[in-house]
VEXDREN-2710 file (C-alpha; in Angstrom, 1 decimal):
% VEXDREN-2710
k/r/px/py/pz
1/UNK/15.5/-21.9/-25.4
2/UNK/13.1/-19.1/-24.9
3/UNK/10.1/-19.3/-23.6
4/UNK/6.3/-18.0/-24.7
5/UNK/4.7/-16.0/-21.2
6/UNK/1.6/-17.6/-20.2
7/UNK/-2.1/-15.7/-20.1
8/UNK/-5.3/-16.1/-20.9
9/UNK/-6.6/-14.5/-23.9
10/UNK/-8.7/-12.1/-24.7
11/UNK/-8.2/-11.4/-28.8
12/UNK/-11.4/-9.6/-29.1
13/UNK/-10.6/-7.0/-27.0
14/UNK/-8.5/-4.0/-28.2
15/UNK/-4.9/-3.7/-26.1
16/UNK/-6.0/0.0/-24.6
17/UNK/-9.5/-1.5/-23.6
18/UNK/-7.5/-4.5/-22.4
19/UNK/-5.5/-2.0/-20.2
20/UNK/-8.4/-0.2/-19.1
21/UNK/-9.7/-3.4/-18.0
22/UNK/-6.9/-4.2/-15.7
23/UNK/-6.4/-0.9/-14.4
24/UNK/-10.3/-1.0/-13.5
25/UNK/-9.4/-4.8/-11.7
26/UNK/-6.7/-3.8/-9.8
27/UNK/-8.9/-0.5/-8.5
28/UNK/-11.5/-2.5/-7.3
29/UNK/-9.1/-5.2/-5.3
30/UNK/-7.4/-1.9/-3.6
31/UNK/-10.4/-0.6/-2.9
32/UNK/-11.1/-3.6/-1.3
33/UNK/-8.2/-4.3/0.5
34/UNK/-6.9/-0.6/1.4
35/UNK/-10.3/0.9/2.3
36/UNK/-11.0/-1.9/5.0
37/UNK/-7.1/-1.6/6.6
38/UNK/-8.0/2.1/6.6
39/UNK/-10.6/1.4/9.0
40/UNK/-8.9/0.0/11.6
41/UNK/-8.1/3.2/13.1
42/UNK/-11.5/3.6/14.2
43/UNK/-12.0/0.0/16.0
44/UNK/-9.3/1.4/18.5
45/UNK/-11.3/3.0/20.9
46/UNK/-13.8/0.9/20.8
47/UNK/-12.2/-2.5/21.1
48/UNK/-10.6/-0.3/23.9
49/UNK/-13.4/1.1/25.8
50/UNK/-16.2/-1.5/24.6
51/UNK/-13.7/-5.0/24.5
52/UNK/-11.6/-3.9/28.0
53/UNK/-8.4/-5.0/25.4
54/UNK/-5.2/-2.3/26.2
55/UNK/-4.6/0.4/23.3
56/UNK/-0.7/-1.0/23.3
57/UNK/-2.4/-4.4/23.2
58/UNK/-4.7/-3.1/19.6
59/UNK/-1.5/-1.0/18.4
60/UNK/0.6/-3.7/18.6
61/UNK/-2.0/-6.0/16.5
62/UNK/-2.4/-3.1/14.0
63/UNK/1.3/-2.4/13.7
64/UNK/1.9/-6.6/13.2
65/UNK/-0.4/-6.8/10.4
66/UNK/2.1/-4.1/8.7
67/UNK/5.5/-6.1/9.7
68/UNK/3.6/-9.8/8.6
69/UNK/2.3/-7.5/5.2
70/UNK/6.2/-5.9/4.9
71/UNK/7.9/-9.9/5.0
72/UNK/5.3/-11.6/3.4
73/UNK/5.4/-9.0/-0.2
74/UNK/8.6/-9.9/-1.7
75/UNK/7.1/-13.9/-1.0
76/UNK/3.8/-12.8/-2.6
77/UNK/5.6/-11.1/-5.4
78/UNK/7.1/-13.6/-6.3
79/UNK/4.7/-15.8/-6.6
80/UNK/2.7/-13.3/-8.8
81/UNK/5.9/-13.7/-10.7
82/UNK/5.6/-17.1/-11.4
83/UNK/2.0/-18.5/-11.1
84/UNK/0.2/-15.1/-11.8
85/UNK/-2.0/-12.8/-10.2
86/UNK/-5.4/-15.1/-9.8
87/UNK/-4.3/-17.9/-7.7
88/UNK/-2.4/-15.1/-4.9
89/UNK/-5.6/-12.5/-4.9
90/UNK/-8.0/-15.6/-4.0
91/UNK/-6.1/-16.8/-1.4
92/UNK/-5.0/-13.3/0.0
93/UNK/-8.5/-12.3/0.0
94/UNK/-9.9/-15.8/1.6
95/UNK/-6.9/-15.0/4.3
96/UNK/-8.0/-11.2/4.9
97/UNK/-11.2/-11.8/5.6
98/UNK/-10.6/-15.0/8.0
99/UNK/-8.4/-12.2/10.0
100/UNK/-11.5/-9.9/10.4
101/UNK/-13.8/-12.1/11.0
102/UNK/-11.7/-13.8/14.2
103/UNK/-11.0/-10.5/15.5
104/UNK/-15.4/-9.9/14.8
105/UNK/-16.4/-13.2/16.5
106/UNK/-13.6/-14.0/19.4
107/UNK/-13.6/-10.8/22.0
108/UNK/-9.8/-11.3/22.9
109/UNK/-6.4/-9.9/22.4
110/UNK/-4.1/-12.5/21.6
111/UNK/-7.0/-13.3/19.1
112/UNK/-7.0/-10.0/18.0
113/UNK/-3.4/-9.9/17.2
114/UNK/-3.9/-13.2/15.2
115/UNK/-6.5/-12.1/13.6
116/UNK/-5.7/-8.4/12.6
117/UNK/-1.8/-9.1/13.1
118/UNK/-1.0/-12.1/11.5
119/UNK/-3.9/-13.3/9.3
120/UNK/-4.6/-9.4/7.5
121/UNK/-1.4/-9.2/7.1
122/UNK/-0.6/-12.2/5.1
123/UNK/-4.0/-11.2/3.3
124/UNK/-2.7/-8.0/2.7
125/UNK/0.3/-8.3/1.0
126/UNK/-1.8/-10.5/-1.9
127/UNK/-4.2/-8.1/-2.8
128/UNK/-2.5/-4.8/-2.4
129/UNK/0.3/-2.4/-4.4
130/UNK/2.9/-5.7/-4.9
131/UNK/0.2/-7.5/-6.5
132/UNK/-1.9/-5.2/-8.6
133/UNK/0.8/-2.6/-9.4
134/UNK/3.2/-4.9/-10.8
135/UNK/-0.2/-6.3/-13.2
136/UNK/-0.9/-2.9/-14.3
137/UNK/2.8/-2.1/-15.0
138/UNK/3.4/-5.3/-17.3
139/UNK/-0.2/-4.7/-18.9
140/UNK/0.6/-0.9/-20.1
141/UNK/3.3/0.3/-22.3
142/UNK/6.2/2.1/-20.7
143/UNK/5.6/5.6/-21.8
144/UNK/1.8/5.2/-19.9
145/UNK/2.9/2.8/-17.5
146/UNK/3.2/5.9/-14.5
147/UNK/0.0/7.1/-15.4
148/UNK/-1.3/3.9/-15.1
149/UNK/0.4/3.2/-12.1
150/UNK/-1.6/6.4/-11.2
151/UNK/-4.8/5.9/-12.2
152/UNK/-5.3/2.6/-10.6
153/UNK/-4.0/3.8/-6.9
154/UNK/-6.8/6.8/-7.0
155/UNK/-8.9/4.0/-8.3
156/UNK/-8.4/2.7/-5.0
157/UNK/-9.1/5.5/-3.1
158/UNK/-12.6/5.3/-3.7
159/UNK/-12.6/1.8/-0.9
160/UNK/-10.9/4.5/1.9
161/UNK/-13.9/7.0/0.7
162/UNK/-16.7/4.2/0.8
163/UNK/-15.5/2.3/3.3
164/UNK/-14.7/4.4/6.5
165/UNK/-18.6/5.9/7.0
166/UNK/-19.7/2.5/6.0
167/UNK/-17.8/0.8/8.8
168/UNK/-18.5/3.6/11.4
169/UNK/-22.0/3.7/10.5
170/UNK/-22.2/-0.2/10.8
171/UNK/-20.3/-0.2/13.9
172/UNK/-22.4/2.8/15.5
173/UNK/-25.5/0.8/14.1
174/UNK/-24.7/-2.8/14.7
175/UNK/-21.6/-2.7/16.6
176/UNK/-18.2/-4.2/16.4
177/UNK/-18.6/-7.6/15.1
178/UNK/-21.4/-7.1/12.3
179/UNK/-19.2/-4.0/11.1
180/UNK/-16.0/-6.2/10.5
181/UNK/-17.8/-9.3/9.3
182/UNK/-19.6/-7.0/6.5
183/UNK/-16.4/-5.6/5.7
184/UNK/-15.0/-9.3/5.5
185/UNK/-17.5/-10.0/2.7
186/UNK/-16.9/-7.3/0.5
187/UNK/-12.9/-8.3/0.9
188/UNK/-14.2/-12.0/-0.8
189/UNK/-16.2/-10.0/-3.3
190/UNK/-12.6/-9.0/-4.6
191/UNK/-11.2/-12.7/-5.0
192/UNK/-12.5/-13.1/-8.2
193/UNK/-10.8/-9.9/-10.0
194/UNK/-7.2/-11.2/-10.0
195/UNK/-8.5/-13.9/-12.9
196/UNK/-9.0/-10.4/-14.7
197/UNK/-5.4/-8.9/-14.2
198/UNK/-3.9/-12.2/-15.3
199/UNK/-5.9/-11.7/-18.9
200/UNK/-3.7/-10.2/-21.5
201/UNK/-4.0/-9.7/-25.4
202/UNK/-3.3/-12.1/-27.7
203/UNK/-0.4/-9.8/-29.0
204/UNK/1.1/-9.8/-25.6
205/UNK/0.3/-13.4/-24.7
206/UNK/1.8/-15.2/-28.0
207/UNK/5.3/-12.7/-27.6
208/UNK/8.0/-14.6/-27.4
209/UNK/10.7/-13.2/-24.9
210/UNK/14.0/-14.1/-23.8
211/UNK/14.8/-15.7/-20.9
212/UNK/15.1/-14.1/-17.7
213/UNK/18.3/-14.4/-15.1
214/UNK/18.0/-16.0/-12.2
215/UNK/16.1/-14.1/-9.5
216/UNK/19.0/-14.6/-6.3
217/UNK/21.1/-12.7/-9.6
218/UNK/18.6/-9.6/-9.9
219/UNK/18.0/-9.7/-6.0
220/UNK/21.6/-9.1/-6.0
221/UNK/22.3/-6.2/-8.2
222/UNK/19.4/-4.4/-6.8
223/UNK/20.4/-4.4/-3.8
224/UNK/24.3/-3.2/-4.7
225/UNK/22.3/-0.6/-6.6
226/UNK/22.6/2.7/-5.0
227/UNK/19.4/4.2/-6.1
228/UNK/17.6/1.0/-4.7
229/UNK/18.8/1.0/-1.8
230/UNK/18.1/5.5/-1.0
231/UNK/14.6/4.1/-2.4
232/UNK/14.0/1.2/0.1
233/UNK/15.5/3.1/3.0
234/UNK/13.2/6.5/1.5
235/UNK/10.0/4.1/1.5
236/UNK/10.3/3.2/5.3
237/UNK/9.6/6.6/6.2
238/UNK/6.5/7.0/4.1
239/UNK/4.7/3.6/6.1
240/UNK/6.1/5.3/9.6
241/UNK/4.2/8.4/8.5
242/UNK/0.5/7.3/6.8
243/UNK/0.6/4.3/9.5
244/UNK/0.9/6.6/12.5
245/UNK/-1.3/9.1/11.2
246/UNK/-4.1/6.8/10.2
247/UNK/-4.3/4.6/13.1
248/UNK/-4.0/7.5/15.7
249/UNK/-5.2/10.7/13.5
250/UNK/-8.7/10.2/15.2
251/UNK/-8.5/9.4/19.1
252/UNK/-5.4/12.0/18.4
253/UNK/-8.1/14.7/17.8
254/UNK/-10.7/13.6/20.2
255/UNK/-7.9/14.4/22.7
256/UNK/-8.1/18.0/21.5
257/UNK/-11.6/18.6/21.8
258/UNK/-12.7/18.3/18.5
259/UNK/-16.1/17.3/17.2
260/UNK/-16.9/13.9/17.8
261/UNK/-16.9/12.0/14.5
262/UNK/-14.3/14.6/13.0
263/UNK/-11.6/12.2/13.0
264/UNK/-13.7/9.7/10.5
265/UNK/-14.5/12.4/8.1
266/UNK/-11.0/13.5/8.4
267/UNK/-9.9/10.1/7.0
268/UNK/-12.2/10.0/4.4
269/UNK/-11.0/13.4/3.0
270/UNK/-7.6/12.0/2.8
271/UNK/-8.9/8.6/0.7
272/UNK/-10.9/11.4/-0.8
273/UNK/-8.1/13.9/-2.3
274/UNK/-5.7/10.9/-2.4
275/UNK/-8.1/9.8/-5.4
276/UNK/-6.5/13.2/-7.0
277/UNK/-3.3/13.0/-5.9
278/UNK/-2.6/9.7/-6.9
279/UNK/-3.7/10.7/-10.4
280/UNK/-1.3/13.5/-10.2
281/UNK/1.7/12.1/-9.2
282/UNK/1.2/9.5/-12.3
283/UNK/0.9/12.2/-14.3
284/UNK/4.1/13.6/-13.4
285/UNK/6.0/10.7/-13.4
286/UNK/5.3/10.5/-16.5
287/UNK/6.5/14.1/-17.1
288/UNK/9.2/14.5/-14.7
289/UNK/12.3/12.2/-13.1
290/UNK/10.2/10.1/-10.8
291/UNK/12.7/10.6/-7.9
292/UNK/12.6/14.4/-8.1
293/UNK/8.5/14.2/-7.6
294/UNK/9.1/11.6/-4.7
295/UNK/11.2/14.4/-3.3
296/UNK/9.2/17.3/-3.5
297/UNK/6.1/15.2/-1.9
298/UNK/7.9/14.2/1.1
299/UNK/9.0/17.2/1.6
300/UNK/5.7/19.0/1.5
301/UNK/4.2/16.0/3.6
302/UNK/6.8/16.8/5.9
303/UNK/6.5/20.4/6.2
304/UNK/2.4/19.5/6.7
305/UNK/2.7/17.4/9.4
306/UNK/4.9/19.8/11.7
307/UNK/2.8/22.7/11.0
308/UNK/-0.4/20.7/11.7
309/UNK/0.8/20.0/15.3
310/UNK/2.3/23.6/16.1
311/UNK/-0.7/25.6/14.8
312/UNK/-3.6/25.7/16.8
313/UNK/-6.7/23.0/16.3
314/UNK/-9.4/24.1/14.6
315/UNK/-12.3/22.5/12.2
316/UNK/-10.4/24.0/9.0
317/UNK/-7.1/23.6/9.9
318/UNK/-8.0/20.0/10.3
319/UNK/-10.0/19.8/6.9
320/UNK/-6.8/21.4/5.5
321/UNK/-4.6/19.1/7.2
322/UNK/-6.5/16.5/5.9
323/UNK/-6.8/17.4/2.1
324/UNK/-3.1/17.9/1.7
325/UNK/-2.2/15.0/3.2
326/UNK/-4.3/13.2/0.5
327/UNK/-2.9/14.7/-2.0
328/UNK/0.5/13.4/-1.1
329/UNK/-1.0/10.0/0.4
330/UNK/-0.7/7.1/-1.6
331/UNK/1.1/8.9/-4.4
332/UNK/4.7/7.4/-3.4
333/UNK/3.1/4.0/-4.4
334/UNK/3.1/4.5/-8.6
335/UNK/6.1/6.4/-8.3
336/UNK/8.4/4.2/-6.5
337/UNK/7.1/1.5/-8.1
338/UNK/7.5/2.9/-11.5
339/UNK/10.8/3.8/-10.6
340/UNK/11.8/0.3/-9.6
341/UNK/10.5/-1.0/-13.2
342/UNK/12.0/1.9/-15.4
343/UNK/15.6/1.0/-13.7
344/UNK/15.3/-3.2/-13.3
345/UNK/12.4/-3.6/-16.0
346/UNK/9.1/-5.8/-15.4
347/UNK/10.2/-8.9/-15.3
348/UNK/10.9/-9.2/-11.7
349/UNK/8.5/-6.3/-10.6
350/UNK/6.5/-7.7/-7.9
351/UNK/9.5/-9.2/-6.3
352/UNK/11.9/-6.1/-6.2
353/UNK/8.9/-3.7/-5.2
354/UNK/8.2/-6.5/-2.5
355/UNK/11.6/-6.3/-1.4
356/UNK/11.5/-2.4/-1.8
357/UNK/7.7/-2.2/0.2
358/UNK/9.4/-4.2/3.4
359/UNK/10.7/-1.2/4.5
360/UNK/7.8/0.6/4.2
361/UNK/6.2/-1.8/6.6
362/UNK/8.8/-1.8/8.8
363/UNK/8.7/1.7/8.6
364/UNK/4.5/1.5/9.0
365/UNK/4.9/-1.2/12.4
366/UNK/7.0/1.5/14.2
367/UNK/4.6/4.0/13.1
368/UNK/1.5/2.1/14.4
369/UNK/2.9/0.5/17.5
370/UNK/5.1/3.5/18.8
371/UNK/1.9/6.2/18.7
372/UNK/0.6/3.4/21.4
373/UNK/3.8/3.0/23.4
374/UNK/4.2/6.4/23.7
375/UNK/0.4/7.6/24.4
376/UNK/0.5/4.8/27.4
377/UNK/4.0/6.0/28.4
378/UNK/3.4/9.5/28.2
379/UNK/0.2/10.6/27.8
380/UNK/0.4/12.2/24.6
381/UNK/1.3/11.9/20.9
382/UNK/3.7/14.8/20.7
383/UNK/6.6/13.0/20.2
384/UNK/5.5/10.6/17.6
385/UNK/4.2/13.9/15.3
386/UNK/7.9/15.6/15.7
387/UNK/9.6/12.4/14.9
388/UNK/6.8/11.6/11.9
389/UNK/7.1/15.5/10.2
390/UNK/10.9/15.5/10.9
391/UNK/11.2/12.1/8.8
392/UNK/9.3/13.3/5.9
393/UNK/12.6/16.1/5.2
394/UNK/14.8/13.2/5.8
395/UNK/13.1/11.0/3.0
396/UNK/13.3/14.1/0.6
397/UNK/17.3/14.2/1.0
398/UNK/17.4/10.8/0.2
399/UNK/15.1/10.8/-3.1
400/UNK/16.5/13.4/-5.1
401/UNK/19.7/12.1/-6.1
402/UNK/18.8/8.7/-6.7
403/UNK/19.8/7.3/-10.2
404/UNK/17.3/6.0/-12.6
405/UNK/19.8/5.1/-14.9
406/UNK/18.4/1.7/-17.0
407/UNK/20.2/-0.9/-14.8
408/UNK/21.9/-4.2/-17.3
409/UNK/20.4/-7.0/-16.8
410/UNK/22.7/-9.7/-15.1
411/UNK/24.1/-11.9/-17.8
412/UNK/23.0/-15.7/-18.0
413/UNK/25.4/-18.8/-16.8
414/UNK/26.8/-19.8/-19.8
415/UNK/25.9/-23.4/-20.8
416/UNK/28.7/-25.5/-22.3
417/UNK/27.8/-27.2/-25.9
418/UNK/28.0/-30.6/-26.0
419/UNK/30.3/-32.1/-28.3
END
């Protein structure tokens, strides 16, 4: 029998305004949610110097909360699937901020890696891309649904923009503790916004649509799809890269003599011109074969990064550095998972991007944890920058000959009539 998809109503509100709406939602919860994880990079030297904890000991909390985020997605996905998007971002928020307030209130390591590590990261992974991505792609049409997709990750931009001088200018102010605990409240300031990217149009609400294949069925022809599986395996290198380069980019500079506070302003710029290019790469998967864009920015990401570290250090180059790296920050987000939904449909969107985003974080806990193994090994991050620009051509010979072909969808078990 088929079934009529669950929602609340909202019958007074046009269906653009109603996408508007979520689009704004799902901005503010990544705001929330991405702008405080972009801050931990600057708790490093002080939990360091200040705290007496060992830098492998904060890069190996930092890089847990992006394994924990990676195997807990496909799990919050699916859930989104099912119950909706209220019920996960309430509870992933409620959980994020219980993470930074332990690692606020108990000066300790082990609590540190509980609290950043285990409790952020199961926080994370309910109010982030696999959440609010897969509410925006169901809410908008599937010729906007890119540029949607789009609009919503620079939306969340604005929380790395806002949030990395607030937290340094907390922390410098008020220290540690009072800095993460005011970031913890404005992460439960965001529970309330996934009741909003539940909320679809009457239209939508009262549709009646067939009924969908078991999941273990989809799970299984995505992942003996070819193009999936060059898109997982692609995505890991994109969390090795921004996870690396967010969580080291500043004590990485203040090792080359550069202005003290330049590694802050650095990561703002990039939340800054990701705002843009997040926009942008929307746009043109809405324009162009997703896969080919997803190319082309990791290849120029790539070429970025090795030229960074060979050229000489320098205010501008790191301003450069910074606003090109933006521009092809976050963008990989909309696109991949836009990708995901124009080959397997919506359905199942939160749980395929889930599965698809565990490599990124796989790819994003080698990123963070190896910067610190290596810097306490060898002194220096050199390694970690050839290996992070060398993956970013790798990824781009994976993307471009991906199929986006519109996969079947698996056909149902057949019930036998009773006589």
């Amino acid at each position: 029998m088929a079934t009529v998809r669950k929602g609340h109503l909202l019958p007074a509100i046009p269906a653009k305004y109603q996408v508007a709406l979520v689009v704004i939602s799902a901005a503010l919860v990544l705001s929330a949610a991405m702008g405080i994880r972009q801050t931990f990079g600057l708790f490093v030297g002080p939990f360091s110097y200040d705290r007496g904890i060992p830098v492998t000991q904060i890069a190996l909390a930092i890089a847990l909360h992006n394994l924990v985020w990676g195997f807990a997605q496909p799990f919050a996905g699916a859930a989104a699937d099912r119950y909706g998007c209220a019920r996960i971002v309430a509870f992933g928020a409620v959980v994020f901020a219980a993470g930074l307030t332990l690692a606020a209130l108990v000066p300790s390591g082990a609590m540190l890696v509980v609290g950043i590590g285990l409790l952020v990261g199961i926080g994370i992974s309910c109010t982030s891309f696999g959440i609010v991505l897969t509410a925006v792609g169901r809410a908008a049409s599937a010729e906007k649904r890119s540029l949607a997709m789009g609009l919503a990750s620079a939306g969340g931009s604005l929380g790395q923009v806002l949030m990395i001088p607030l937290a340094q200018n907390v922390r410098q102010s008020s220290g540690i503790a009072i800095s993460l605990l005011v970031l913890a409240l404005l992460m439960l300031a965001a529970a309330p916004l996934g009741i909003v990217l539940d909320r679809r149009s009457a239209a939508d609400a009262t549709r009646v649509e067939p009924p969908a294949a078991p999941l273990r069925q989809v799970l299984g022809q995505a992942c003996r799809h070819r193009g999936f599986r060059l898109l997982t395996l692609g995505f890991f290198t994109c969390g090795f890269q921004l996870a690396f380069i967010a969580t080291y980019l500043p004590g990485y500079l203040f090792l080359c003599h550069m202005p003290v506070g330049l590694g802050a302003t650095a990561l703002m710029l990039i939340g800054l011109f990701n705002m843009l290019g997040s926009w942008a790469c929307g746009w043109l998967g809405g324009r162009f074969r997703q896969q080919y864009v997803l190319g082309w920015l990791y290849l120029i990401r790539g070429v970025t990064i090795g030229a960074f570290f060979l050229l000489p250090k320098t205010s501008l180059s790191v301003v450069i550095f910074a606003a090109v790296m933006g521009l092809t920050w976050l963008g990989t987000v909309p696109l991949t998972s836009g990708l995901v939904a124009k080959v397997f449909g919506t359905r199942h969107l939160g749980t395929l991007f889930g599965v698809c985003f565990l490599s990124h974080q796989v790819g994003s806990f080698l990123g963070a944890w190896s910067g610190g193994f290596v810097f306490d090994t060898t002194g220096s991050y050199s390694l970690v920058w050839g290996a992070t620009a060398l993956a970013g051509l790798f990824a781009a010979l994976l993307h471009f000959p991906i199929d986006d072909t519109t996969a079947h969808a698996p056909r149902l078990p057949v019930t036998p009539a009773r006589a």
